[in-house]
HTML snippet that shows the backbone in 3Dmol.js (N, CA, C, O; Angstrom):
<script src="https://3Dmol.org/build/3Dmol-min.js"></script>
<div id="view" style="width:600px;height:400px;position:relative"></div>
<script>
const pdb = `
ATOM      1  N   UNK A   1       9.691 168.307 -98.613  1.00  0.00           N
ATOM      2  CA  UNK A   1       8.381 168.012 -98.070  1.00  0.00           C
ATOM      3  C   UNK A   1       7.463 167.406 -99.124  1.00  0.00           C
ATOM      4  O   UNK A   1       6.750 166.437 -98.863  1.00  0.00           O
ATOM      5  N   UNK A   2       7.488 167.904-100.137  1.00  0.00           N
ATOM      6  CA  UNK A   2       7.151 167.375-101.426  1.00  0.00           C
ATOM      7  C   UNK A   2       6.651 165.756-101.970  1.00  0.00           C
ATOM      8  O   UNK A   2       5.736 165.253-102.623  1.00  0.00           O
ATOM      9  N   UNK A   3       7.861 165.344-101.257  1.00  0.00           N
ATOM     10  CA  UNK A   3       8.219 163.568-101.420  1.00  0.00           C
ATOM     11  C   UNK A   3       7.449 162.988-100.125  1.00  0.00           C
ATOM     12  O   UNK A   3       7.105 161.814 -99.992  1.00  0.00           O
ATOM     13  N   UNK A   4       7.326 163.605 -99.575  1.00  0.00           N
ATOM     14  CA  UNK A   4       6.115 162.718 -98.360  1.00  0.00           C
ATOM     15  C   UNK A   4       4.639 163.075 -98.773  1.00  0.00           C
ATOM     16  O   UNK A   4       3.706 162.657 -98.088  1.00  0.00           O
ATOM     17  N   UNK A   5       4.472 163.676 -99.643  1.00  0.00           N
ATOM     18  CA  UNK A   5       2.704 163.457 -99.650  1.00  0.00           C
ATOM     19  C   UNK A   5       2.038 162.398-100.379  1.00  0.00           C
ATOM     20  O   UNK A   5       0.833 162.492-100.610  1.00  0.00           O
ATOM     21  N   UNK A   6       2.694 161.427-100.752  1.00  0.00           N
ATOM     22  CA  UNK A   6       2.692 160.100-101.220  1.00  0.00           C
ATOM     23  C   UNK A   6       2.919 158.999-100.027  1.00  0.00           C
ATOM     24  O   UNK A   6       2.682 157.791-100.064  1.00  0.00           O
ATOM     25  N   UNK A   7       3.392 159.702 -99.075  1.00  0.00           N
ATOM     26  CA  UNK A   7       4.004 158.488 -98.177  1.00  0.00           C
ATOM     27  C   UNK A   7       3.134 158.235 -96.823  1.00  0.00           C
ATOM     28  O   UNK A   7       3.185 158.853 -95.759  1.00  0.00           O
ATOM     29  N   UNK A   8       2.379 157.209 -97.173  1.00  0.00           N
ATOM     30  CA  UNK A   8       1.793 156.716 -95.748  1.00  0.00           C
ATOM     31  C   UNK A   8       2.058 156.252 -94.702  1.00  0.00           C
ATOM     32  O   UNK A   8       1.212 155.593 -94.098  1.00  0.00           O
ATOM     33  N   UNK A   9       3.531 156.502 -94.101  1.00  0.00           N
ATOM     34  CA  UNK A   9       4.174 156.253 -93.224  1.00  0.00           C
ATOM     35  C   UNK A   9       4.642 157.605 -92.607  1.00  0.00           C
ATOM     36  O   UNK A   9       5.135 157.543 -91.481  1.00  0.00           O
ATOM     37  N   UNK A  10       4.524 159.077 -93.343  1.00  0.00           N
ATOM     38  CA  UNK A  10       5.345 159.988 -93.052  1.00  0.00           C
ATOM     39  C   UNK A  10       4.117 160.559 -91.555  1.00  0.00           C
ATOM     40  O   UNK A  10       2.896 160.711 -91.596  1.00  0.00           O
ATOM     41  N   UNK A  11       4.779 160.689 -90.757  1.00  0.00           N
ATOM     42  CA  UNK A  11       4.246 161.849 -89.281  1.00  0.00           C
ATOM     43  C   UNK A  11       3.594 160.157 -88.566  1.00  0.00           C
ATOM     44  O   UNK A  11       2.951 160.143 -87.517  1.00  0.00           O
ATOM     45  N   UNK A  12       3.857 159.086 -89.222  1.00  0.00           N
ATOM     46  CA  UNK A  12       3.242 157.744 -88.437  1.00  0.00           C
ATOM     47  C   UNK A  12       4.133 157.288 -87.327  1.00  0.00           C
ATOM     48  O   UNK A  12       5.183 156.990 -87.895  1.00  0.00           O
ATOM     49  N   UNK A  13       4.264 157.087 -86.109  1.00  0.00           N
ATOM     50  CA  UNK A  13       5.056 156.609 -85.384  1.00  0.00           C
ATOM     51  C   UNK A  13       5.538 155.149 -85.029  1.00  0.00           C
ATOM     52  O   UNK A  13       4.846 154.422 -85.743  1.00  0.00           O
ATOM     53  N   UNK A  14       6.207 154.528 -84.434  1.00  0.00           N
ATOM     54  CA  UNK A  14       6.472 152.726 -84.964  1.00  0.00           C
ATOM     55  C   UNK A  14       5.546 152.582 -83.707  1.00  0.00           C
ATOM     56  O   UNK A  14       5.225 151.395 -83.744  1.00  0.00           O
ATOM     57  N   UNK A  15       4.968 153.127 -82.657  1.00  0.00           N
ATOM     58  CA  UNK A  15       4.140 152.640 -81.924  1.00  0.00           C
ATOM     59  C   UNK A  15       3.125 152.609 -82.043  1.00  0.00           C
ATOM     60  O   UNK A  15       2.429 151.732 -81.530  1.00  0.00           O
ATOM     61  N   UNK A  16       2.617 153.678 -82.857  1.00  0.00           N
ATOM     62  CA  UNK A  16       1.218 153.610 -83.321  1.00  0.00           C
ATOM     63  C   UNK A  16       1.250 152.537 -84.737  1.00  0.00           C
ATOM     64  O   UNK A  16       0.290 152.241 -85.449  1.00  0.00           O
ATOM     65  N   UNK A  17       2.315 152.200 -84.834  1.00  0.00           N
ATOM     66  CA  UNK A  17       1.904 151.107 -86.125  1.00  0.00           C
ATOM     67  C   UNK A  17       1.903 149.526 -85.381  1.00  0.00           C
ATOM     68  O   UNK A  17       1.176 148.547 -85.553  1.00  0.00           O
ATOM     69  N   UNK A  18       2.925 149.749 -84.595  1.00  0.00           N
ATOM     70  CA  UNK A  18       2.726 147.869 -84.050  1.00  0.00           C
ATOM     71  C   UNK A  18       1.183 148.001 -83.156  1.00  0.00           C
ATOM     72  O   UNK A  18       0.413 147.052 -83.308  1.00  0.00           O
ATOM     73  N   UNK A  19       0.735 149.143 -82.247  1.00  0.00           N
ATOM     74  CA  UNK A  19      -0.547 149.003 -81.951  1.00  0.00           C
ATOM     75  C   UNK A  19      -1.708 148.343 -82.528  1.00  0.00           C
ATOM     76  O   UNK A  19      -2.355 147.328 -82.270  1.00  0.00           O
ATOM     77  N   UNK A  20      -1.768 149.738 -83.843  1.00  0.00           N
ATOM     78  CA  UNK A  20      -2.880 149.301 -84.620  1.00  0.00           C
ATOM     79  C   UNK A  20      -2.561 147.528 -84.979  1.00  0.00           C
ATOM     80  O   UNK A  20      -3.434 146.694 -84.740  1.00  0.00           O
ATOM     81  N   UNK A  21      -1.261 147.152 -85.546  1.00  0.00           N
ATOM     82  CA  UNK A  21      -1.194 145.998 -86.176  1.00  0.00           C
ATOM     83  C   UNK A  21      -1.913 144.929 -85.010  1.00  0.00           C
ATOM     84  O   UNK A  21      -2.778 144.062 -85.137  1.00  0.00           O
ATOM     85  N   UNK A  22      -1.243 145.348 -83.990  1.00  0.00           N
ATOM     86  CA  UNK A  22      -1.569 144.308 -83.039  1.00  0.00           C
ATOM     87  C   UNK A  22      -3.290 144.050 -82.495  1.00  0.00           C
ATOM     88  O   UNK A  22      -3.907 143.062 -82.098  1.00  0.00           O
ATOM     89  N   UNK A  23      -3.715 145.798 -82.768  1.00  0.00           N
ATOM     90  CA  UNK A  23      -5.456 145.907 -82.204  1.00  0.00           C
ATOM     91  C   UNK A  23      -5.941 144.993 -83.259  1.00  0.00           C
ATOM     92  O   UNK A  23      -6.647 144.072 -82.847  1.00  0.00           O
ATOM     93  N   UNK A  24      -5.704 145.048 -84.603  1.00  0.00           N
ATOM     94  CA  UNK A  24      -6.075 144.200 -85.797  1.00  0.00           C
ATOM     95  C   UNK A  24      -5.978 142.709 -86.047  1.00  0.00           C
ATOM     96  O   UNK A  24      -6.947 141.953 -85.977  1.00  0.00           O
ATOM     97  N   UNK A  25      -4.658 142.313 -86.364  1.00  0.00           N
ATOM     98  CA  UNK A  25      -4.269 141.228 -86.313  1.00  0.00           C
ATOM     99  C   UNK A  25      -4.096 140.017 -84.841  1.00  0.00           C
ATOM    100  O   UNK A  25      -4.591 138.900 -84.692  1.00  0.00           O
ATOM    101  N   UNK A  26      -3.210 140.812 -83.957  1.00  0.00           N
ATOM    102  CA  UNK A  26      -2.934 139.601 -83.155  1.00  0.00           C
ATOM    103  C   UNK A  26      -1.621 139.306 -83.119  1.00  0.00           C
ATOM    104  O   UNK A  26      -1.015 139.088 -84.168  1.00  0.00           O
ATOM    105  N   UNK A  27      -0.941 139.254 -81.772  1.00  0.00           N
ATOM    106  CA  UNK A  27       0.450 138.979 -81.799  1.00  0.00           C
ATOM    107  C   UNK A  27       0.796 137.686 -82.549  1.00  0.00           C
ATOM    108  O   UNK A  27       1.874 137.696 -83.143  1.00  0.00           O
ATOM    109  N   UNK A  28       0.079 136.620 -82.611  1.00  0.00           N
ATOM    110  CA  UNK A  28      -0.259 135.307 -83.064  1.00  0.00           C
ATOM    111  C   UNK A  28       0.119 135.869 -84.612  1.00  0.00           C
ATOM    112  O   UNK A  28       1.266 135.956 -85.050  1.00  0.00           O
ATOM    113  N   UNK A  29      -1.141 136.237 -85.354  1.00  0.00           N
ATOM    114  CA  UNK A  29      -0.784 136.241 -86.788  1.00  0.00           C
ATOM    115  C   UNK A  29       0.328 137.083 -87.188  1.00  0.00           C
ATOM    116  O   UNK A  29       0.985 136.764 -88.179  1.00  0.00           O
ATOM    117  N   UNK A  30       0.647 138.269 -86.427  1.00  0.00           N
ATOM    118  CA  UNK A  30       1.740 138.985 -86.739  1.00  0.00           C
ATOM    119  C   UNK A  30       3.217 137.848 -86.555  1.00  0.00           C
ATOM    120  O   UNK A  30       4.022 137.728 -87.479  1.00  0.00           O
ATOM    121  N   UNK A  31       3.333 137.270 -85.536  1.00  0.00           N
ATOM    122  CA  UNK A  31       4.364 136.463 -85.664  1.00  0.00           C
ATOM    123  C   UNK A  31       4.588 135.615 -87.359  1.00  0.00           C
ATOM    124  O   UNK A  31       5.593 135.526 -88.065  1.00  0.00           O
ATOM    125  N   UNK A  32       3.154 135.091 -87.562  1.00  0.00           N
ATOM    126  CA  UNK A  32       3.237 134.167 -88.537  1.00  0.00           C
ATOM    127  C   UNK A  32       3.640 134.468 -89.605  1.00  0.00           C
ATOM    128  O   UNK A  32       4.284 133.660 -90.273  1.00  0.00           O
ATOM    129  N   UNK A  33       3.300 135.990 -90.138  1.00  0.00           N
ATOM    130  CA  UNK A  33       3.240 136.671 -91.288  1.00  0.00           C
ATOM    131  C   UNK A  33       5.022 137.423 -91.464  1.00  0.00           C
ATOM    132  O   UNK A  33       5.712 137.375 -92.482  1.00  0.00           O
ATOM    133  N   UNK A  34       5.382 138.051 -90.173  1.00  0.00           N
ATOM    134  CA  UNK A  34       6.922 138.340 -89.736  1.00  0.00           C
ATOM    135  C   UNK A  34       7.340 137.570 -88.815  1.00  0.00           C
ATOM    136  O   UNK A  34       6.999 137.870 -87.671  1.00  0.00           O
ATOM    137  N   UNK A  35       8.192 136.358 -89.013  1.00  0.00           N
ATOM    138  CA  UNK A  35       8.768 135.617 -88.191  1.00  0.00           C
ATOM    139  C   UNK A  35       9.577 135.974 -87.415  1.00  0.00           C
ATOM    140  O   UNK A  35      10.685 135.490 -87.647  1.00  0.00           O
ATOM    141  N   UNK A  36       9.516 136.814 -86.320  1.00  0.00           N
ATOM    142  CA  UNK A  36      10.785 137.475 -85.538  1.00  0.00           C
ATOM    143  C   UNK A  36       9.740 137.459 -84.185  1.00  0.00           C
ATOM    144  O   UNK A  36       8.534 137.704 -84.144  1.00  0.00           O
ATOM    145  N   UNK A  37      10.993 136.949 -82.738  1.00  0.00           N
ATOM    146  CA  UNK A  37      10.464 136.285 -81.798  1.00  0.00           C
ATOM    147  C   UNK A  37       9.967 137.486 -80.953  1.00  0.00           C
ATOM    148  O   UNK A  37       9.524 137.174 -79.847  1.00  0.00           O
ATOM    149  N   UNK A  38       9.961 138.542 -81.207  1.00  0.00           N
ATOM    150  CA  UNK A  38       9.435 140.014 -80.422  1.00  0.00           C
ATOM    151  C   UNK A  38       7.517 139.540 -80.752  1.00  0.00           C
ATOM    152  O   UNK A  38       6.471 139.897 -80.210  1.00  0.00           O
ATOM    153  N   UNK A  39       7.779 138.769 -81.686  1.00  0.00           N
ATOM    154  CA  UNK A  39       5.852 138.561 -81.605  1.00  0.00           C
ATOM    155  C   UNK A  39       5.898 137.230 -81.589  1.00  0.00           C
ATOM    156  O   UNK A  39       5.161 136.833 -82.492  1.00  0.00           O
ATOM    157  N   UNK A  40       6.276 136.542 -81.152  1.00  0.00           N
ATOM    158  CA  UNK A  40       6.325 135.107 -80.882  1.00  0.00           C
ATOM    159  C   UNK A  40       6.576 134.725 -79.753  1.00  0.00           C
ATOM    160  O   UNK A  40       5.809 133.769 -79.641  1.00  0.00           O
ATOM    161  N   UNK A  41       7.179 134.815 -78.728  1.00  0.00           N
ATOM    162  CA  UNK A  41       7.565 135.257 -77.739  1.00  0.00           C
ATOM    163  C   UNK A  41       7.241 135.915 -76.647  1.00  0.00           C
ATOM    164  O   UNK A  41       7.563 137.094 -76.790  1.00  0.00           O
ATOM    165  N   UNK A  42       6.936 135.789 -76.005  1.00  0.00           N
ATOM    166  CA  UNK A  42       6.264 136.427 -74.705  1.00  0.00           C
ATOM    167  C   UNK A  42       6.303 138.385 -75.255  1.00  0.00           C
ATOM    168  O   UNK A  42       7.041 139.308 -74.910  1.00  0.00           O
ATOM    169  N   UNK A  43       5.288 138.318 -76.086  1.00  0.00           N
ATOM    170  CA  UNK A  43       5.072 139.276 -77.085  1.00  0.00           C
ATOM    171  C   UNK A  43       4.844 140.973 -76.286  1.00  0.00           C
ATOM    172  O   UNK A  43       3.818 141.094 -75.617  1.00  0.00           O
ATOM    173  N   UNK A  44       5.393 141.681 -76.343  1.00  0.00           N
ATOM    174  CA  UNK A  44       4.917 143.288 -76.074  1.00  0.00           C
ATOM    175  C   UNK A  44       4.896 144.122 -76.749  1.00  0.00           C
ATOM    176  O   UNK A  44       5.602 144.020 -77.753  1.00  0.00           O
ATOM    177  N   UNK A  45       4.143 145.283 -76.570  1.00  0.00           N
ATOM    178  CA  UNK A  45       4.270 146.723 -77.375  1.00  0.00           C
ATOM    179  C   UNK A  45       5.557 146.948 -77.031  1.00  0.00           C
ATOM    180  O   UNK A  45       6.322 146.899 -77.994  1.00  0.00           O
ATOM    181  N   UNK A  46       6.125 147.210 -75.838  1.00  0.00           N
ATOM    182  CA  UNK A  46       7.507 147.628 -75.443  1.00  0.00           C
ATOM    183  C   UNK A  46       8.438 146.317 -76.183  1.00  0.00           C
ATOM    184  O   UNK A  46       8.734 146.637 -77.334  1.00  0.00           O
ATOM    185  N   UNK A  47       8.731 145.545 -75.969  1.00  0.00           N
ATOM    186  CA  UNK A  47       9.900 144.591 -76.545  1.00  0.00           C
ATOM    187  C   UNK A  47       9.607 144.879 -78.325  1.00  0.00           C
ATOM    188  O   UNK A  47      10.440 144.794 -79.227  1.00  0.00           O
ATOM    189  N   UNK A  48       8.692 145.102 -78.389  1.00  0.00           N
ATOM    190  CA  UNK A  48       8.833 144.832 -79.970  1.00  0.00           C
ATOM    191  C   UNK A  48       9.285 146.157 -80.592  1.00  0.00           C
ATOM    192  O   UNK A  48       9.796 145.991 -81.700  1.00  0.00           O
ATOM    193  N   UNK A  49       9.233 147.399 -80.184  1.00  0.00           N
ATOM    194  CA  UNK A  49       9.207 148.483 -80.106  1.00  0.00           C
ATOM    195  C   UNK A  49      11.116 149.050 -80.536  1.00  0.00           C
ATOM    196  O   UNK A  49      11.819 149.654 -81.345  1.00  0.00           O
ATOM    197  N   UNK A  50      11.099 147.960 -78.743  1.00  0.00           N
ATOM    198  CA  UNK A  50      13.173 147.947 -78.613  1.00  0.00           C
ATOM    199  C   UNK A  50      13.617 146.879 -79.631  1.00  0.00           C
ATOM    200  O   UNK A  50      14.772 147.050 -80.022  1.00  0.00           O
ATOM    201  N   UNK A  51      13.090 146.009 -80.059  1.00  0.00           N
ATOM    202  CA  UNK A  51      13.895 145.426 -81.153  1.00  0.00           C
ATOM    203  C   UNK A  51      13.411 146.102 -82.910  1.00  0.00           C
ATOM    204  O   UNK A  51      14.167 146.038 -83.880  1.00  0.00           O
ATOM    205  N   UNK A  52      12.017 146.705 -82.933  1.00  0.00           N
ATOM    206  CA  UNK A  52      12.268 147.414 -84.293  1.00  0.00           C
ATOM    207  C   UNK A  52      13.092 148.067 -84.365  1.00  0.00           C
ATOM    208  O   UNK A  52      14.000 147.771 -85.142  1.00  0.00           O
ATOM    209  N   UNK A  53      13.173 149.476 -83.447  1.00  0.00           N
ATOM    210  CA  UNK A  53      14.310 150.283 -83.574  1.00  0.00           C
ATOM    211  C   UNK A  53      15.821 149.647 -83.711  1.00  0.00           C
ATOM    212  O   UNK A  53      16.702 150.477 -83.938  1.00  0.00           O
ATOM    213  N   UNK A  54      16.034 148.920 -83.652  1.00  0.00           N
ATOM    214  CA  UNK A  54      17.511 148.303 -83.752  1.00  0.00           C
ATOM    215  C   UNK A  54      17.353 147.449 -84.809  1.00  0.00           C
ATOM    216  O   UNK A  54      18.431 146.955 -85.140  1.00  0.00           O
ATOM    217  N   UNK A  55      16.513 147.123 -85.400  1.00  0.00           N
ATOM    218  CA  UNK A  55      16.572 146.072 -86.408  1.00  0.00           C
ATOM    219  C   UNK A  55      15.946 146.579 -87.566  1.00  0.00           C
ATOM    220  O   UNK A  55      14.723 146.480 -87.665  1.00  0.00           O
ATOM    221  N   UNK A  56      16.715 147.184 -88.584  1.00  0.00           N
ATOM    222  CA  UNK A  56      16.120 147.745 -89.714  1.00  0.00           C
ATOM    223  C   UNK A  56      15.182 146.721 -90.601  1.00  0.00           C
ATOM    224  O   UNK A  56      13.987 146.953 -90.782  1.00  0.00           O
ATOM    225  N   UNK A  57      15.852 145.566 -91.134  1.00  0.00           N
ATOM    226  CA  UNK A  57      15.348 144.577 -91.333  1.00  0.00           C
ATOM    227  C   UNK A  57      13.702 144.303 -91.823  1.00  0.00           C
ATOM    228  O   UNK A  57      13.049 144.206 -92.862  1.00  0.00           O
ATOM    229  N   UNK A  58      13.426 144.227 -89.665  1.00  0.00           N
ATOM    230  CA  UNK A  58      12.442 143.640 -89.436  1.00  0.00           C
ATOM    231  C   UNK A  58      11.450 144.730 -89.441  1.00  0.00           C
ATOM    232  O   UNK A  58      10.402 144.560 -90.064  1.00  0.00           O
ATOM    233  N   UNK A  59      11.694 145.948 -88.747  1.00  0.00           N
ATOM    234  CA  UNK A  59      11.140 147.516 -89.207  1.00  0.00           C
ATOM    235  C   UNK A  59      10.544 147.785 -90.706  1.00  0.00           C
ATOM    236  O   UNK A  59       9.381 148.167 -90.827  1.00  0.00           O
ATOM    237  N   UNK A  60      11.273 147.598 -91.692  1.00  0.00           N
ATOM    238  CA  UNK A  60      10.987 147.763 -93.175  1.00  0.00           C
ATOM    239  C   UNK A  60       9.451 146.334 -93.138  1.00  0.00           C
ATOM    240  O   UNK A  60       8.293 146.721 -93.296  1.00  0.00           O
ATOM    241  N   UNK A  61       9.664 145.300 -92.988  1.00  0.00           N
ATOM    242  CA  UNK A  61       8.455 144.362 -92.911  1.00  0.00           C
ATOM    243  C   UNK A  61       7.595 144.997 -92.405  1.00  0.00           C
ATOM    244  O   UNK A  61       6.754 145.590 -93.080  1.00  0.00           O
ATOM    245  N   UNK A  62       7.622 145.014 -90.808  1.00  0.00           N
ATOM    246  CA  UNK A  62       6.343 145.755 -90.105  1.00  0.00           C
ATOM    247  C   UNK A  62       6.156 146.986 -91.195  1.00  0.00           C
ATOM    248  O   UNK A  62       5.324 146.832 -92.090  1.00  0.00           O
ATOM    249  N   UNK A  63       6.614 147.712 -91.153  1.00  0.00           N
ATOM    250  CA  UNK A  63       6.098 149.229 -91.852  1.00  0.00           C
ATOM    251  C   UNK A  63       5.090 148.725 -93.340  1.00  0.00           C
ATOM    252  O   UNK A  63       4.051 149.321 -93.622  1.00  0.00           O
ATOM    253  N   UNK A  64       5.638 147.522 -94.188  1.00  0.00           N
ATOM    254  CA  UNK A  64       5.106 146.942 -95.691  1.00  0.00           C
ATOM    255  C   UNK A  64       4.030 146.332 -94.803  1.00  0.00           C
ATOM    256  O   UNK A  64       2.961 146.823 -95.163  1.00  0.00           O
ATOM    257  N   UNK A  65       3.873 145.618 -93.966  1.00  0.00           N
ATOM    258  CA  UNK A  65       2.340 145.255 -93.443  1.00  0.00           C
ATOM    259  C   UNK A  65       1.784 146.109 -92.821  1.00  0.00           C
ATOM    260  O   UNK A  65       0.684 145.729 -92.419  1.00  0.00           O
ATOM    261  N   UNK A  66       2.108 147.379 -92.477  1.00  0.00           N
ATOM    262  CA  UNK A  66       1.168 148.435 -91.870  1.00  0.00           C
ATOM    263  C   UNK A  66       0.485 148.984 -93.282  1.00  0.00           C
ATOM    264  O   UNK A  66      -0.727 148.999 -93.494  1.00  0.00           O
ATOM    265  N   UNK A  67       1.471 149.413 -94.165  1.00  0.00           N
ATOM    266  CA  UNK A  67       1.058 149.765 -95.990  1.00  0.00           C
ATOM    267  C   UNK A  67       0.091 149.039 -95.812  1.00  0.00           C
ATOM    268  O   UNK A  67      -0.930 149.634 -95.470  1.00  0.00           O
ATOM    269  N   UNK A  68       0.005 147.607 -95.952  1.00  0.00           N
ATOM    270  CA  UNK A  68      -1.072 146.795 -96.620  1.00  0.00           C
ATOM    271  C   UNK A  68      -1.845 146.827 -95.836  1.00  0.00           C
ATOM    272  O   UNK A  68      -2.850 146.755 -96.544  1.00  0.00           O
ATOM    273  N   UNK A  69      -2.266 146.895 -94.646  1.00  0.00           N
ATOM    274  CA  UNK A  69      -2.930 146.825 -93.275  1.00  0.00           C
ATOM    275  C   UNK A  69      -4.320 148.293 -93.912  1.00  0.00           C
ATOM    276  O   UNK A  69      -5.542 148.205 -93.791  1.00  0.00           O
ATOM    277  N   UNK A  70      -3.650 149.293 -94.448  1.00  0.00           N
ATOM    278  CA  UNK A  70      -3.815 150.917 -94.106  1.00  0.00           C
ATOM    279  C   UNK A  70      -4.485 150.771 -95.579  1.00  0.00           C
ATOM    280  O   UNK A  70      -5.433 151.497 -95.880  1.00  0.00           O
ATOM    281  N   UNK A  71      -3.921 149.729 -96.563  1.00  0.00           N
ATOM    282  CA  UNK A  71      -4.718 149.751 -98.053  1.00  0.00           C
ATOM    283  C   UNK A  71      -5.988 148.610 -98.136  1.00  0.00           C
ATOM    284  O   UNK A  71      -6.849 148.779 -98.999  1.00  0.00           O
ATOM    285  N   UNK A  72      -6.043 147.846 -97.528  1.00  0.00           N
ATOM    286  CA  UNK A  72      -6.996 147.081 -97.070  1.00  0.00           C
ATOM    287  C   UNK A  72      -8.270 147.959 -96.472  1.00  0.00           C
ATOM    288  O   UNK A  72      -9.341 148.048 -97.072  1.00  0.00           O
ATOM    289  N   UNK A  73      -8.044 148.474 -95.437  1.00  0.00           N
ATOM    290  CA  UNK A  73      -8.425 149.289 -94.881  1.00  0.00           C
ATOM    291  C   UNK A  73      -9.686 150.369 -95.692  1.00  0.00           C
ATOM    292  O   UNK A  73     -10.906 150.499 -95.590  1.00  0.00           O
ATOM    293  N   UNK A  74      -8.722 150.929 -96.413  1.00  0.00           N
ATOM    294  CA  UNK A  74      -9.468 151.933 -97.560  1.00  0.00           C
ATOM    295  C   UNK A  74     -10.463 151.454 -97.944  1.00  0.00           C
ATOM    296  O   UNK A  74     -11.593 151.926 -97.812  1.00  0.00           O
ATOM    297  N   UNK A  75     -10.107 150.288 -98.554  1.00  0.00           N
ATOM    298  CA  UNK A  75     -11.185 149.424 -99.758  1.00  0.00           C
ATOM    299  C   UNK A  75     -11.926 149.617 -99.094  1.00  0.00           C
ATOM    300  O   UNK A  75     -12.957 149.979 -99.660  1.00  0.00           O
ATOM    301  N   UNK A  76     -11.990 149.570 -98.003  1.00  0.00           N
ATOM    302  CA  UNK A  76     -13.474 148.985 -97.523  1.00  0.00           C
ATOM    303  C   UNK A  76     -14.306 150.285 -97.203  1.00  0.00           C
ATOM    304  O   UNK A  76     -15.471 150.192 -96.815  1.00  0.00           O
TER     305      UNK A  76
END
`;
const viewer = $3Dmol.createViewer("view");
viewer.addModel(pdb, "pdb");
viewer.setStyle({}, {cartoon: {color: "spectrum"}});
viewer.zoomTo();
viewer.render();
</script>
């Protein structure tokens, strides 16, 4: 338990992260920034949801722009 109190992803869910990303950004800039057609594409919370979970990949990106999303955030 130790090793998660550093981690700003730990108790975060992947829906509450493509949300926020999406309440923030925009399926538009999210495409631009992660090129994968779940946000390019006739874009959803649900489709993008079923292809993070299967796509480690693209999961590890989203999660590094939720980080930066969540440290941005702070600053302010």
């Amino acid at each position: 338990m130790e090793n998660q109190l550093n981690n700003p992803l730990h108790g975060v869910k992947l829906e509450k992260i493509v949300t926020d990303l999406h309440a923030h950004y925009g399926w538009e800039y999210m495409g631009y920034i992660i090129k994968i057609k779940c946000f390019t594409s006739n874009p959803s919370i649900k489709s993008s949801l079923k292809f993070l979970r299967r796509t480690p990949w693209a999961r590890t990106k989203v999660e590094r722009m939720y980080i930066d999303y969540l440290k941005k955030n702070e600053a302010k």
